[in-house]
N, C-alpha and C positions, 0 to 999 in steps of 0.2 A: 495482984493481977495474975490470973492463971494461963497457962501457955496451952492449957490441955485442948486438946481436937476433940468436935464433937464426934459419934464414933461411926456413924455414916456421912458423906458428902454428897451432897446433889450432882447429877453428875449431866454431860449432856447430851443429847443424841446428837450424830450428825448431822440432820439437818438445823437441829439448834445451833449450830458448829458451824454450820457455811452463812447463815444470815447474818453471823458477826464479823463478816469480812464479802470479800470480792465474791462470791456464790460461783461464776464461770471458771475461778482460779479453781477449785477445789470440786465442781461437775460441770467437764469439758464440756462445749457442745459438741454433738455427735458430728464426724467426719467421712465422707464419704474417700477411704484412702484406697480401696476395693472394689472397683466399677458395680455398682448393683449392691453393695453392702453398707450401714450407715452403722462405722464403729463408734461408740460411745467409752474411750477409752479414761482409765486410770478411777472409777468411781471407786468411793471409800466402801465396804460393805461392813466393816466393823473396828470400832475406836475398843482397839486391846490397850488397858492400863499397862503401862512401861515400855511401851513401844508404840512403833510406828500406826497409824491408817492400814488396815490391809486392806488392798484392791484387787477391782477386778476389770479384765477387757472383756467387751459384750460388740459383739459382732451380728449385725440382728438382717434379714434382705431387708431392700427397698422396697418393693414391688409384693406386695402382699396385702390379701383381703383377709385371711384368717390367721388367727393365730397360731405361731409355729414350735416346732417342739426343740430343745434348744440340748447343745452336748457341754458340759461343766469339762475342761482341758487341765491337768497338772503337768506343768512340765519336769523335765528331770533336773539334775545340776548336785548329785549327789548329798541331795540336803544341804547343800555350800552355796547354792544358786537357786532363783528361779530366771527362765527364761522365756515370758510372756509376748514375746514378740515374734517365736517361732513355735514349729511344731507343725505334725501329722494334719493337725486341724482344718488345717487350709484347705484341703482337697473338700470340705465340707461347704465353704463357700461358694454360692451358686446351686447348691443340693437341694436347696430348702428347709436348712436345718439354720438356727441361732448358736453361734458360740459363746462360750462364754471361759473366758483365760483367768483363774486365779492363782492370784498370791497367797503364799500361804509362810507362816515363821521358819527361819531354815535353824538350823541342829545347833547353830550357838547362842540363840534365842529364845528353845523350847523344845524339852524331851519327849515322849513320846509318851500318851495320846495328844499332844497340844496341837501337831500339825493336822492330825484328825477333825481336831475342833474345828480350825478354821475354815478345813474345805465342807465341812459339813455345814457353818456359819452360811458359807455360799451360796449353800444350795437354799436353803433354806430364807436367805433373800431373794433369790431369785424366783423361789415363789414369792416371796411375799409381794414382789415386787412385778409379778410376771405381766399383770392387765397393763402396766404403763409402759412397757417395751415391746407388747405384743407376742410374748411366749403363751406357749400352752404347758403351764402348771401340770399337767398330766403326763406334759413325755417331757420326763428329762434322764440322760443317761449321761456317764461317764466316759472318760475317755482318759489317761496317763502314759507317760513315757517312763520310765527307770524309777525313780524315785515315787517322783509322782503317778509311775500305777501302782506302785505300791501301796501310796497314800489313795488314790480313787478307788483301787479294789479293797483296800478294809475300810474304806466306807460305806461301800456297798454292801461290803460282808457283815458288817455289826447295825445293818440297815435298823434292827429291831432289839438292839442292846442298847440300853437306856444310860449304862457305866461311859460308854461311848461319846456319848450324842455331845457334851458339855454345852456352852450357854455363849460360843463365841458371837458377837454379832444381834442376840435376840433371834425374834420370830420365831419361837420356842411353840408356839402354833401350828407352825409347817413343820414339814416331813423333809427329812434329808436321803428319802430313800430314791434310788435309781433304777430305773428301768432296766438295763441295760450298761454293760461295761466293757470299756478294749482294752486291751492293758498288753504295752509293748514292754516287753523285757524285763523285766520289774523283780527288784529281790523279792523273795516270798516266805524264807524260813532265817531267819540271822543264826539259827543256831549252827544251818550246815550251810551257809554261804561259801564259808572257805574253803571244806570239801567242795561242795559242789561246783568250783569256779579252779581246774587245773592252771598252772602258771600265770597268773593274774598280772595283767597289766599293772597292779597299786598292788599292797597287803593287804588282805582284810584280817578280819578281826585282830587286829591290835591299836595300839590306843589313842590311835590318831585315825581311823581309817574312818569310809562314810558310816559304816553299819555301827562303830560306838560313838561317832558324833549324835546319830541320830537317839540310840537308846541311850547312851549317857554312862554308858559301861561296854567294858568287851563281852560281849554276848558268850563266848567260850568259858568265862569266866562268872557266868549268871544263869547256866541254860535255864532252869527251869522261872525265870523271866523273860529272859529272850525268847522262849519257846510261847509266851502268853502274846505276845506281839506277833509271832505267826500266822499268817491267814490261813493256811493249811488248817491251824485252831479252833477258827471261829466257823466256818463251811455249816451252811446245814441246809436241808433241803429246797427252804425258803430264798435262796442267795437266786440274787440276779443274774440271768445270763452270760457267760463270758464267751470275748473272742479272744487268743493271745497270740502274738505272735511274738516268736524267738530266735534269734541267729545259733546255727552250732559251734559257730568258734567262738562266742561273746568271751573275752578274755575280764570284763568286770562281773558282768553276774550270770555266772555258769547257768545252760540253759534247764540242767538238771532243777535248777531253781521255780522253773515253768513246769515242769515235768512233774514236780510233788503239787503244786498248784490245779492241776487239770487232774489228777488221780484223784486228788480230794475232792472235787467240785464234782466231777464221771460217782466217787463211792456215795455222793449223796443225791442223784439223780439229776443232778444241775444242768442242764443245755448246754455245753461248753466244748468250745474248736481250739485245740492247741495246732498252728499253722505254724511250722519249722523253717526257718529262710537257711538254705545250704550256704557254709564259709562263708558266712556274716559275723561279720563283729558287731559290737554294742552301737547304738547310735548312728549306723551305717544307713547311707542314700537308699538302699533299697528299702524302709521301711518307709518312705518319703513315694514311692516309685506310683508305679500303674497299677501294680496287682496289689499291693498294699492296699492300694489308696479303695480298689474295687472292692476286697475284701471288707472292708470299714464299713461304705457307702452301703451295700448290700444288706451287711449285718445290721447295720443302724435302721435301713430301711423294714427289715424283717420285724424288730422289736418296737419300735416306734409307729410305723406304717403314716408318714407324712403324707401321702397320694393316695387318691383315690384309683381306682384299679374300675373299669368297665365293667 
């Protein structure tokens, strides 16, 4: 009697996944927790062998005859976290935009490009996905906070690198490219992170910190890898719009880090607004605020154009 494995297994999609059990345990029904908005929270968008369901929060209005163009949200958490339940995004509700909160592997689950894979996974359901939520397939842009703009802006920036794209999720049909990106505070270069970030609230590059959690090495100690992970790297004239805004005191990721970001994006003719928030730290209320949030609302409006204009 032979013990040997045949050398592929059948494997199942999710939805072959939820009809072998409760289907509402595993796709919530949508919840109106947001006066005017009907969240559909915690759907699986991709069954990764050795780990968990990754999901995603989809934040769609009530009150709508056409379909809308929807913002893909990564939050920050130093690669150690996600936090899908907050974030910049909100000020988007009522806007006329769909959000959409994903999950993505954090740094002790998957090196780098993996966490790449799955927001691009995302996008990439959400088209596929986009007639049965009421998204417009055609405008979707990006949105990140710290970690997670890191992760939405090289997704945006390897829009058309194929090395990139991998296979999280399926729907290898659709496009994971974006419109449009904001990216608060966001490391941009590992290799000069720790120049660029004087007296740092944590260490960086050393062997615990978030930037070799995430590469899986101390990047001081790898540049010319850590240097291929750079977005600075990948820039080319074709990269989506950027907004960035950056505190100048951020004591985690020196604003200098933004500063090489918009120089690259400005040398390849990219449309891109680096907006500096004076004596801001990292993660600080005012990127939550009024002119934040206008700044956003306006940009997204510009790139996407949800209203019709007289």
């Amino acid at each position: 009697m032979t013990t040997d494995l045949p050398p592929t297994r059948p494997r199942f999609g999710l939805q072959e996944i939820a009809a072998r059990g409760i289907r509402e345990l595993m796709f919530e029904p949508p919840q109106e927790i947001v006066p005017g908005t009907l969240s559909h929270l915690h759907i699986p968008f991709a069954d990764v062998p050795g780990y968990r369901f990754l999901r995603l929060d989809l934040h769609v209005p009530k009150q709508t005859t056409t379909s809308v163009p929807v913002v893909v949200y990564a939050s920050g958490g130093g690669f150690r976290a996600n936090f899908t339940h907050a974030g910049p995004w909100r000020c988007l509700l009522g806007e006329g935009y769909a959000v959409a909160v994903v999950e993505y592997r954090l740094g002790g689950e998957v090196r780098h490009p993996g966490q790449m894979h799955d927001i691009k996974g995302a996008i990439r359901w959400l088209r596929a996905n986009a007639e049965t939520y009421g998204l417009d397939a055609a405008r979707v842009a990006g949105w990140g906070s710290s970690a997670g703009g890191y992760l939405i802006s090289m997704v945006a920036i390897t829009a058309n690198a194929l090395e990139f794209e991998g296979d999280v999720g399926g729907n290898l049909e659709c496009s994971s490219a974006l419109a449009a990106v904001i990216d608060h505070y966001a490391p941009t270069d590992f290799t000069h992170i720790a120049a660029d970030t004087p007296d740092p609230v944590e260490p960086l590059s050393t062997n615990d910190s978030f930037d070799t959690l995430y590469l899986g090495y101390v990047p001081t100690g790898r540049p010319a890898e850590a240097a291929a992970a750079a977005l600075t790297t990948h820039v080319t004239p074709d990269t989506a719009p950027f907004l960035i805004l950056h505190g100048d005191a951020d004591t985690r990721v020196g604003i200098e880090q933004s500063r090489r970001l918009y120089t690259a994006l400005r040398a390849c003719d990219v449309d891109a607004t680096l907006h500096v928030v004076p004596d801001v730290d990292h993660v600080a209320p005012e990127f939550e605020q009024v002119e934040a949030n206008a700044l956003a609302i306006a940009f997204l409006d510009r790139h996407l154009r949800p209203r019709q204009t007289a």
